[in-house]
Structure formats: structure tokens, C-alpha cells
py3Dmol code that shows the C-alpha trace and the ligand (Angstrom):
import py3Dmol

protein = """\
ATOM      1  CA  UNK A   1     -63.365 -99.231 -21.447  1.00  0.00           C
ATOM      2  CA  UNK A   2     -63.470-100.588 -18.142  1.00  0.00           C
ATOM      3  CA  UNK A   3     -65.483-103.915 -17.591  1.00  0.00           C
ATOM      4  CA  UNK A   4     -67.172-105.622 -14.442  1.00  0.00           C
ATOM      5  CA  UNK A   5     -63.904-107.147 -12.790  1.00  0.00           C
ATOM      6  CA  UNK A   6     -61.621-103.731 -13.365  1.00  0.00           C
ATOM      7  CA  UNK A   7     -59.843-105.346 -16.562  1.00  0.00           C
ATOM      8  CA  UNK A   8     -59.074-102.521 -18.942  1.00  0.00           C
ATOM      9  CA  UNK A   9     -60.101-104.423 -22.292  1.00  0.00           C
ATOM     10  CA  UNK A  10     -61.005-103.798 -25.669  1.00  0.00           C
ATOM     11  CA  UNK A  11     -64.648-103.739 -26.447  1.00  0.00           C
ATOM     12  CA  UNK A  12     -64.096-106.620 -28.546  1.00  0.00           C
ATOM     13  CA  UNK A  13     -63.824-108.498 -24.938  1.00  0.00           C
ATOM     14  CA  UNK A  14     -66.925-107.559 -23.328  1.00  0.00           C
ATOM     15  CA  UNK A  15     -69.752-109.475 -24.189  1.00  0.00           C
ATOM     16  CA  UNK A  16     -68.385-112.500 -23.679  1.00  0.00           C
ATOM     17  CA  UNK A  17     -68.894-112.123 -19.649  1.00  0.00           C
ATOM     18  CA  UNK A  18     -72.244-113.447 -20.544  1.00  0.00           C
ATOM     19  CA  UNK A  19     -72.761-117.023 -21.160  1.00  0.00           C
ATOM     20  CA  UNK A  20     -68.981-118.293 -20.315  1.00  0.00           C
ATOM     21  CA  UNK A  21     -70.093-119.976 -16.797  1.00  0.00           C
ATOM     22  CA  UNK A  22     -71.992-122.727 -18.444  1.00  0.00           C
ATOM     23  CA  UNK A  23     -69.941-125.395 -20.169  1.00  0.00           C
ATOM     24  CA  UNK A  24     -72.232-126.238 -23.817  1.00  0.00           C
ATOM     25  CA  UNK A  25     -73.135-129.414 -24.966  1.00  0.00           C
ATOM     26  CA  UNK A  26     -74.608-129.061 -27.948  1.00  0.00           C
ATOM     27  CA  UNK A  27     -74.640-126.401 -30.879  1.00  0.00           C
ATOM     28  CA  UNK A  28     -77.658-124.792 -29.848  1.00  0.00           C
ATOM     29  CA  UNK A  29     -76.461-124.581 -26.325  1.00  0.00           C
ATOM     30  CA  UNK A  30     -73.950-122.065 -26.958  1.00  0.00           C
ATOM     31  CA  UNK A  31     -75.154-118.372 -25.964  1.00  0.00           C
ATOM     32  CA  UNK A  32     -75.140-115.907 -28.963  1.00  0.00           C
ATOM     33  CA  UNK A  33     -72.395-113.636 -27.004  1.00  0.00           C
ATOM     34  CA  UNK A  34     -70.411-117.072 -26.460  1.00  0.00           C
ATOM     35  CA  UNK A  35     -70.811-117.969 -30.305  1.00  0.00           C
ATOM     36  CA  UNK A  36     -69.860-114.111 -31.450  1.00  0.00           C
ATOM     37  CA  UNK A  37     -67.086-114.512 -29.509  1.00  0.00           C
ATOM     38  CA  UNK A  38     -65.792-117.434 -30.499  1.00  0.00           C
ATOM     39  CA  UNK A  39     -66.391-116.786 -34.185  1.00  0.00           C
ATOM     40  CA  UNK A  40     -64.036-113.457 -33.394  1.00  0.00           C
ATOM     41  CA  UNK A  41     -61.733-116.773 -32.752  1.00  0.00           C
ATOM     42  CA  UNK A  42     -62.001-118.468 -35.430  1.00  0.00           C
ATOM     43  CA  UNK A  43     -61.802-115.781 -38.343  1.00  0.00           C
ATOM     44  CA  UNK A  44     -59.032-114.578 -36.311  1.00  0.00           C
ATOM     45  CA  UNK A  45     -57.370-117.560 -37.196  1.00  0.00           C
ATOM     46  CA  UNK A  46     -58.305-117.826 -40.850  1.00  0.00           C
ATOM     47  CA  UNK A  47     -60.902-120.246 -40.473  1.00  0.00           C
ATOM     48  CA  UNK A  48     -64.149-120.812 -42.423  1.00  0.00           C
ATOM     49  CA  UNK A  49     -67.473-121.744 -41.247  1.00  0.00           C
ATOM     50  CA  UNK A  50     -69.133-124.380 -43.022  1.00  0.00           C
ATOM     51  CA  UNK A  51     -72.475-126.077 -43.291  1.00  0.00           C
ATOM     52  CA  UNK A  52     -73.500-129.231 -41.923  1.00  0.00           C
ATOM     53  CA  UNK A  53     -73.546-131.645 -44.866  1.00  0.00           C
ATOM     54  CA  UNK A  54     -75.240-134.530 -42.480  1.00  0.00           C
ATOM     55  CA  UNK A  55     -72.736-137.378 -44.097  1.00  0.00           C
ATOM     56  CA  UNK A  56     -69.168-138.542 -45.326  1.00  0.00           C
ATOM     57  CA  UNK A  57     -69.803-137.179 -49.090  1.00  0.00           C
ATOM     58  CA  UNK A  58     -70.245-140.363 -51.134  1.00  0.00           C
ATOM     59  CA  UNK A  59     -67.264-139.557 -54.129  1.00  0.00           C
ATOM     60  CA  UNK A  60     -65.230-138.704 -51.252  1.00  0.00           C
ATOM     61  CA  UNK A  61     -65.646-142.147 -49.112  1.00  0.00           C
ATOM     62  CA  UNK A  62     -65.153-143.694 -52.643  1.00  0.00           C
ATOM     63  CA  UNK A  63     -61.874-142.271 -53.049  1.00  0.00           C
ATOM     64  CA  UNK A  64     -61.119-142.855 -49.714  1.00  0.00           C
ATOM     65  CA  UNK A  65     -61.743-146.867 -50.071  1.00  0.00           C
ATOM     66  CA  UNK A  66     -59.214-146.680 -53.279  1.00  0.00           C
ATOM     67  CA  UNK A  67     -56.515-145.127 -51.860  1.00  0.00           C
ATOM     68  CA  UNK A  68     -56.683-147.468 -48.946  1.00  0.00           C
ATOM     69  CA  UNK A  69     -56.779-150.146 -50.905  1.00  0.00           C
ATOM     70  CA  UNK A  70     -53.356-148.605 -53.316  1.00  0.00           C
ATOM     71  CA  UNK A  71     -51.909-148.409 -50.064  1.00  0.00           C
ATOM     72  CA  UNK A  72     -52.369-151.535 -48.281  1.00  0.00           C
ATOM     73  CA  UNK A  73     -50.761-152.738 -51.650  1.00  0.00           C
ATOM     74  CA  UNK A  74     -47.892-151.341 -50.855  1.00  0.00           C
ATOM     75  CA  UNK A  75     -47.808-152.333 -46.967  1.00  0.00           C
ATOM     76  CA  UNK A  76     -49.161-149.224 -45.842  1.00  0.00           C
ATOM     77  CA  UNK A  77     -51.988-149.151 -43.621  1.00  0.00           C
ATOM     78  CA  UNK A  78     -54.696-146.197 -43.857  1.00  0.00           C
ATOM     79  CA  UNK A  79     -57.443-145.879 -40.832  1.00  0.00           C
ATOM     80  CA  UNK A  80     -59.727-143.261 -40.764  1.00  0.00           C
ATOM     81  CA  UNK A  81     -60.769-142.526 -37.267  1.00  0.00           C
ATOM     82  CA  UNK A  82     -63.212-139.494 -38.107  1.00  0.00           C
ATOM     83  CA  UNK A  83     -64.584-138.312 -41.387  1.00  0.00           C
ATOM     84  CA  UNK A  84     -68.263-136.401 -40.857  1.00  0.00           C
ATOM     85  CA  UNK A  85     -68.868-134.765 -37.854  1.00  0.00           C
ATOM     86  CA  UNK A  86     -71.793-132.795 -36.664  1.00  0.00           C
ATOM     87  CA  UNK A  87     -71.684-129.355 -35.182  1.00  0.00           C
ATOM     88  CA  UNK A  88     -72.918-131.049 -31.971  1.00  0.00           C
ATOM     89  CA  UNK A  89     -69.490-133.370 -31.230  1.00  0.00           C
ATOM     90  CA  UNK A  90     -67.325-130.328 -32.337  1.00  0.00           C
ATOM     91  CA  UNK A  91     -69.092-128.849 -29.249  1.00  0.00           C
ATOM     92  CA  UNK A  92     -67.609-131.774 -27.768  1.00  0.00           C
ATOM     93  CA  UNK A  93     -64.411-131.482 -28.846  1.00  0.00           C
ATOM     94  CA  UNK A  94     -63.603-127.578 -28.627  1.00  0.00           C
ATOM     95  CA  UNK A  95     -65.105-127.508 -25.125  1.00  0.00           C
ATOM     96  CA  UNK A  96     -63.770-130.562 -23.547  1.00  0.00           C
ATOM     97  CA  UNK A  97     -62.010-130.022 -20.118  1.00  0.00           C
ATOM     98  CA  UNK A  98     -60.262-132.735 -20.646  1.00  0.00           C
ATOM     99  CA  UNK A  99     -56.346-131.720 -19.728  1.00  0.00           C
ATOM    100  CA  UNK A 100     -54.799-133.851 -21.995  1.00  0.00           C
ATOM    101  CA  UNK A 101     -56.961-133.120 -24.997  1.00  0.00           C
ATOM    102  CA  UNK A 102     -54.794-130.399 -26.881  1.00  0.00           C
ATOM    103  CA  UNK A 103     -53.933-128.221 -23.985  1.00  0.00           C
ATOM    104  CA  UNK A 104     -56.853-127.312 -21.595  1.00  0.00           C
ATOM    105  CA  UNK A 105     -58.849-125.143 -21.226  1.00  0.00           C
ATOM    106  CA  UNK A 106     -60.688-126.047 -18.335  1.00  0.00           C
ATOM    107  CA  UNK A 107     -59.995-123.398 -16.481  1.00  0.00           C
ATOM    108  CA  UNK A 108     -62.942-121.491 -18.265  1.00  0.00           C
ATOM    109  CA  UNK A 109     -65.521-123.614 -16.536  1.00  0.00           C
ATOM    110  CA  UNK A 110     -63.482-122.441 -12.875  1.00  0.00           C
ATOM    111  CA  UNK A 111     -65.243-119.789 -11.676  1.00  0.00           C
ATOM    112  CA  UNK A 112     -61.444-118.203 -10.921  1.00  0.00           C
ATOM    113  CA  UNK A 113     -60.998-118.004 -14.594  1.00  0.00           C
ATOM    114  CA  UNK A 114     -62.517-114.325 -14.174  1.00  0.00           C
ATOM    115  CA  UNK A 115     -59.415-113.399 -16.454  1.00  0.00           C
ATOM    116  CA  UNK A 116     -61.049-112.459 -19.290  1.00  0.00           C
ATOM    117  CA  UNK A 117     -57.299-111.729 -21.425  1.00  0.00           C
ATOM    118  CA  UNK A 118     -56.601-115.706 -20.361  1.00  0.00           C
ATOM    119  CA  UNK A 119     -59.485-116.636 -21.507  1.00  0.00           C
ATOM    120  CA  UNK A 120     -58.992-115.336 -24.539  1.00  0.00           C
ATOM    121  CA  UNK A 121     -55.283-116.711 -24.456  1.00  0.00           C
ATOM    122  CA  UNK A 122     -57.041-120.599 -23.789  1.00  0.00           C
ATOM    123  CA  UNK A 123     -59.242-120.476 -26.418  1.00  0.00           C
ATOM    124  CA  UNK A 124     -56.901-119.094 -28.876  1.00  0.00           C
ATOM    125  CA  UNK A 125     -54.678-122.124 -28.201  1.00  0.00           C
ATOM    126  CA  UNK A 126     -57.492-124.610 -28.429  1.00  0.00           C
ATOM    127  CA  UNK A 127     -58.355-123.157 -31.728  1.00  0.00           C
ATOM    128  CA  UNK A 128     -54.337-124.127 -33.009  1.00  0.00           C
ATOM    129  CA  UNK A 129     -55.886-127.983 -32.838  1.00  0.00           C
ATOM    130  CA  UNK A 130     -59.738-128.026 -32.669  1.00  0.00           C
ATOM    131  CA  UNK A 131     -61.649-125.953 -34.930  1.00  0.00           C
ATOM    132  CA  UNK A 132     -64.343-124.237 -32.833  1.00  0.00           C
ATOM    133  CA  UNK A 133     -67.941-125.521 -33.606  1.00  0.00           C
ATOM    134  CA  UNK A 134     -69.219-124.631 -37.210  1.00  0.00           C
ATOM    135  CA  UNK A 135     -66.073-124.032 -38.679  1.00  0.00           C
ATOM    136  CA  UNK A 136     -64.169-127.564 -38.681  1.00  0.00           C
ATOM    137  CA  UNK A 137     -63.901-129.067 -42.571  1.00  0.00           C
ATOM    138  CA  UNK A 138     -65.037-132.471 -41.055  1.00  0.00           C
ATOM    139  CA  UNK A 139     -69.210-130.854 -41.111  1.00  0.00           C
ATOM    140  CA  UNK A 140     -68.768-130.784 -45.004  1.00  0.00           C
ATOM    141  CA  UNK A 141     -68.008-134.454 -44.686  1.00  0.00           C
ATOM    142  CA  UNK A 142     -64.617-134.093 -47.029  1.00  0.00           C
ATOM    143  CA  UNK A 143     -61.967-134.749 -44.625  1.00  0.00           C
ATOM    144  CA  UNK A 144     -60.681-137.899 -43.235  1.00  0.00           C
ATOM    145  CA  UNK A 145     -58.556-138.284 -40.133  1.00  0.00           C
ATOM    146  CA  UNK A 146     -55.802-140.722 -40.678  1.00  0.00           C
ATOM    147  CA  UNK A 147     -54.287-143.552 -38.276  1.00  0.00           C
ATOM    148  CA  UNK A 148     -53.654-140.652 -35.232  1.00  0.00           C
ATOM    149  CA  UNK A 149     -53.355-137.443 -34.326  1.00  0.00           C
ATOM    150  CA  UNK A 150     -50.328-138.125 -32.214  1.00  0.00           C
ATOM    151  CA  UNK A 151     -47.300-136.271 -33.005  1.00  0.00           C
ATOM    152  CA  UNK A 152     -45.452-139.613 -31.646  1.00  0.00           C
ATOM    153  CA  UNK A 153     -47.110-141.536 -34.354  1.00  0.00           C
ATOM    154  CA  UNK A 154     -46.050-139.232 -36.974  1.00  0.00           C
ATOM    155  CA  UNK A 155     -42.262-138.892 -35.687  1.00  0.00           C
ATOM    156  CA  UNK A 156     -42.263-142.355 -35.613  1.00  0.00           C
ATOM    157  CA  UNK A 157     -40.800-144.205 -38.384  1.00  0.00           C
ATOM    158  CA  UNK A 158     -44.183-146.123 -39.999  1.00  0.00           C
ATOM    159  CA  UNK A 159     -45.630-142.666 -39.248  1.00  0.00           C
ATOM    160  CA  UNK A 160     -43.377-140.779 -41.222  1.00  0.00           C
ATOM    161  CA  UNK A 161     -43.482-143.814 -43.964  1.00  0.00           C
ATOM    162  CA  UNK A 162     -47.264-143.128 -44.165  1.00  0.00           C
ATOM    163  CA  UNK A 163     -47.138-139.204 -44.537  1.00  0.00           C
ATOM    164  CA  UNK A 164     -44.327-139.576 -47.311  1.00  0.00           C
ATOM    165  CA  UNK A 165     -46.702-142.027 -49.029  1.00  0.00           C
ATOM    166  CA  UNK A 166     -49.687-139.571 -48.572  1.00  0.00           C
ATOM    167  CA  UNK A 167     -48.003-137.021 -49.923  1.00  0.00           C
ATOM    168  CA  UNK A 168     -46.598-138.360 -53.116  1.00  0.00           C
ATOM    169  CA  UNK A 169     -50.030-140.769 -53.615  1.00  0.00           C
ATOM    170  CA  UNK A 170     -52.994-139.263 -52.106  1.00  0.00           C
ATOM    171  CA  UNK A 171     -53.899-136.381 -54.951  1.00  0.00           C
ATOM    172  CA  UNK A 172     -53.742-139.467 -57.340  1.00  0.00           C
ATOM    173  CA  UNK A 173     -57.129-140.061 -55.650  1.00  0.00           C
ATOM    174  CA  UNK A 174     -58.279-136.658 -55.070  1.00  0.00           C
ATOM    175  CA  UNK A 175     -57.172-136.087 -51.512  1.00  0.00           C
ATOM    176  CA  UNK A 176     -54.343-133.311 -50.394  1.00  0.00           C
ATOM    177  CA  UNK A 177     -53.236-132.502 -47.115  1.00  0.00           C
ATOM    178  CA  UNK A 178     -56.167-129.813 -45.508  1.00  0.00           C
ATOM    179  CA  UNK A 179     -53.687-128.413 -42.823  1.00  0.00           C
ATOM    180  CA  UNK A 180     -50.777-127.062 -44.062  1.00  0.00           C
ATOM    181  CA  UNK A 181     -49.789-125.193 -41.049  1.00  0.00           C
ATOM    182  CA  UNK A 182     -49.255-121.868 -43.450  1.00  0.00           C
ATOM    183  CA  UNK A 183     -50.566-118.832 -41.207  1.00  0.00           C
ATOM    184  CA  UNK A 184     -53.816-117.813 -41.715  1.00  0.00           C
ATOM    185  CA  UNK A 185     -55.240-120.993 -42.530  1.00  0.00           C
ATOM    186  CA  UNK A 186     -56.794-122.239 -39.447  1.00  0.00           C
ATOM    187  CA  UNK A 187     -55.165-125.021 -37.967  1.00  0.00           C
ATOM    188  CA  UNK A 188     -51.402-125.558 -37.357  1.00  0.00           C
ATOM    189  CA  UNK A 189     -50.071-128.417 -39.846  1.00  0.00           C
ATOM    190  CA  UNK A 190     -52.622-131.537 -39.242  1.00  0.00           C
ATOM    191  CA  UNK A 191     -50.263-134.683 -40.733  1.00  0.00           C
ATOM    192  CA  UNK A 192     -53.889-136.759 -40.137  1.00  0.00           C
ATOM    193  CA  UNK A 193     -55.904-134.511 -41.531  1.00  0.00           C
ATOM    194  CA  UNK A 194     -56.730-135.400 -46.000  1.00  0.00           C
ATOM    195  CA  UNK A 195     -59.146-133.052 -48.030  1.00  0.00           C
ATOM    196  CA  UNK A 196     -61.416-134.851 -50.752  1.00  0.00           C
ATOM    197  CA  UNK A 197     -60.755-131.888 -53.610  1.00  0.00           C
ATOM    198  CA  UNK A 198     -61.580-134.591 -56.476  1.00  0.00           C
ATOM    199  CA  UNK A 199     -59.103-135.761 -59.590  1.00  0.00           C
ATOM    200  CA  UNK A 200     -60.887-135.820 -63.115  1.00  0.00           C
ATOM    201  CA  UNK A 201     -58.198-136.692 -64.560  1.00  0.00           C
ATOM    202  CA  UNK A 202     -58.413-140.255 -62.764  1.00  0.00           C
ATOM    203  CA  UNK A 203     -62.193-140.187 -62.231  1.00  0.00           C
ATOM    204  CA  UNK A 204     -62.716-138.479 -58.997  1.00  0.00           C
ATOM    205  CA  UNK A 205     -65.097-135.599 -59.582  1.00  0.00           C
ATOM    206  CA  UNK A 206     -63.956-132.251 -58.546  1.00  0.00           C
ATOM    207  CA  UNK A 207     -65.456-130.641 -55.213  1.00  0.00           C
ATOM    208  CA  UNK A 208     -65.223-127.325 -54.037  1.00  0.00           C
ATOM    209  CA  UNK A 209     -64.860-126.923 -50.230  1.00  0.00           C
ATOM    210  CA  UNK A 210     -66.042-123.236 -51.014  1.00  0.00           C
ATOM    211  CA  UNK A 211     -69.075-124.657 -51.928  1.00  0.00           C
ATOM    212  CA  UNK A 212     -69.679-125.602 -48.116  1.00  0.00           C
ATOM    213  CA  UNK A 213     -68.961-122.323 -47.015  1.00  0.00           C
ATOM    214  CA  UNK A 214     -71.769-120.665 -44.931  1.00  0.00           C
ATOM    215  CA  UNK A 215     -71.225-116.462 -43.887  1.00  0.00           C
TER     216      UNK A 215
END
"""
ligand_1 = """\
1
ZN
Zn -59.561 -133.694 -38.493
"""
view = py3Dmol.view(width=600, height=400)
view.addModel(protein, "pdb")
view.setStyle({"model": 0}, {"cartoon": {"style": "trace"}})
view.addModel(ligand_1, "xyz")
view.setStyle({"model": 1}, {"stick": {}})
view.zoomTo()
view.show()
């Protein structure tokens, strides 16, 4: 199949000619060719899409507050720069032109980004950091960012002093590591990135993540 601009492409490819000049801001913003095409993206990369739980879930930001307070104990320091998010700011996030947020892809909103294959190629890489809209864990409100999401930070020594500590401490409070980088999972290894799962055992109740999940 041949498309407008002489590109030889699967059919997979085609719709999305419609609806990539105009840069979203919100959810509801995207066009539906746009949004099938960017869920192609996503499941592509193992993702899930979830629904919008509207808040931080309450056992969650309670287990949260413990383990920060186990940690600061023991002279680590635990700061959670984002925990809920809305579909609407992961619109902001996934489409920000920004070129040093995770690799740009600005070059959609050119109108010389006719390329529809390096298109593809830009948001395929955007989707190794930012979960496109719908399908990041923070709308179920049971992730927390930690400290950064600087690759510095976590080379550095307190960085790496603070990941060893989350990894031997945090399920004590319910919380494991939601990026493991393994292929197929979404997004490449987040070191920020802790998932609320629940410990019984130490009175954090169990919650699934499935649970969120929304076809
Ligand atoms: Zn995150």
C-alpha cells in the first residue's frame, strides 16, 4: 500500500496522517486515529491501559509515609515528586516538545516531519520513558516517583545508597520496583519509579494493579 507522500507502509501506518498536525493538550484532544495509533504504541511495548482512579490511593500514601519515615531513620531521604496523575498531564508529558525531556520528539509538530516511519521511530522512543496517555501506572494512583528521574542521581553515590535501600526495605511496606526494564513490560528500568502491591503480612492490604486495568 502506497500512502499520500509515496511512503510504501504497512496499513498499520496509515491512519495516523490524520490528526498528527495538531499538538494535544488534553485527553480528549487527541483524534481517535492519533489515540489508535498510539495505543498500537503502547501494547507494542507491553503496556497496560488503566483507569483514572482521580487520587493517590489512601493505603498506598499510608505506606508511603512509613517507609519514609523507616528511612529517614536510617539517614535516607525519600521525596516523592509525582504519585497520581491524570490522563490530562500525561498528555503533557508524552507530547511535550521539550528537547531535553527524554529525547524529543518535536519534530512531529514540524510540518517536515512528513516521515511517517520516523514518526513512528520518535514515538517509539518516547514510549521507552513516558507512558503514552491512559496507560501510565501513576492514573491508578499506586506509584510514587522517588527523589529524581536523573540517571546522574542514581549513578551517584547517595543515589545508588537509596536504590540499595529500596530494594532490600521497600516490600517491607508493600512497595516493589514497577519498572524492571524486563522486555515487554513497558518502560525501560525506572530506579524512581515504586508500585504500592500491599504486605498483609505487616498490615498493608494487598492491591491488585490488574484491578485498574481498563481494555
Ligand atoms: Zn513514574
Amino acid at each position: 500500500m502506497v500512502n499520500p507522500i509515496g511512503l510504501s507502509l504497512p496499513s498499520f501506518f496509515l491512519p495516523i496522517a490524520v490528526g498528527l498536525g495538531v499538538r494535544p493538550a488534553t485527553y480528549s484532544q487527541i483524534s481517535a486515529e492519533h489515540r489508535d495509533f498510539i495505543d498500537k504504541i503502547a501494547k507494542a511495548r507491553g503496556y497496560q491501559h488503566y483507569k483514572d482512579a482521580g487520587r493517590f490511593h489512601p493505603d498506598a500514601r499510608k505506606a508511603f509515609n512509613d517507609m519514609v519515615a523507616a528511612a529517614k531513620g536510617e539517614k535516607i531521604t525519600l521525596a516523592a515528586f509525582s504519585t497520581y496523575r491524570p490522563y490530562d498531564q500525561q498528555v503533557q508529558y508524552y507530547f511535550s516538545d521539550r528537547p531535553t525531556d527524554h529525547g524529543a520528539i518535536r519534530k512531529i509538530w514540524q510540518p517536515e516531519a512528513e516521515d511517517l516511519a520516523e514518526i513512528k521511530r520518535q514515538y517509539l522512543a518516547r514510549a521507552e520513558m513516558v507512558a503514552p496517555p491512559g496507560y501510565s501506572k501513576h492514573h491508578t494512583g499506586l506509584v510514587v516517583d522517588l527523589n529524581s528521574d536523573k540517571e546522574s542521581y542514581w549513578e551517584s553515590d547517595t543515589g545508588k545508597k537509596t536504590f540499595q535501600w529500596l530494594v532490600k526495605n521497600a516490600p517491607r511496606f508493600g512497595y516493589q520496583l514497577s519498572y524492571s526494564g524486563a522486555q515487554g513490560t513497558g518502560a525501560v528500568l525506572e530506579n524512581w519509579e515504586w508500585q504500592y502491591v500491599g504486605n498483609s503480612k505487616n498490615g498493608y492490604p494487598p492491591v491488585k494493579i490488574e484491578d485498574f486495568i481498563e481494555p
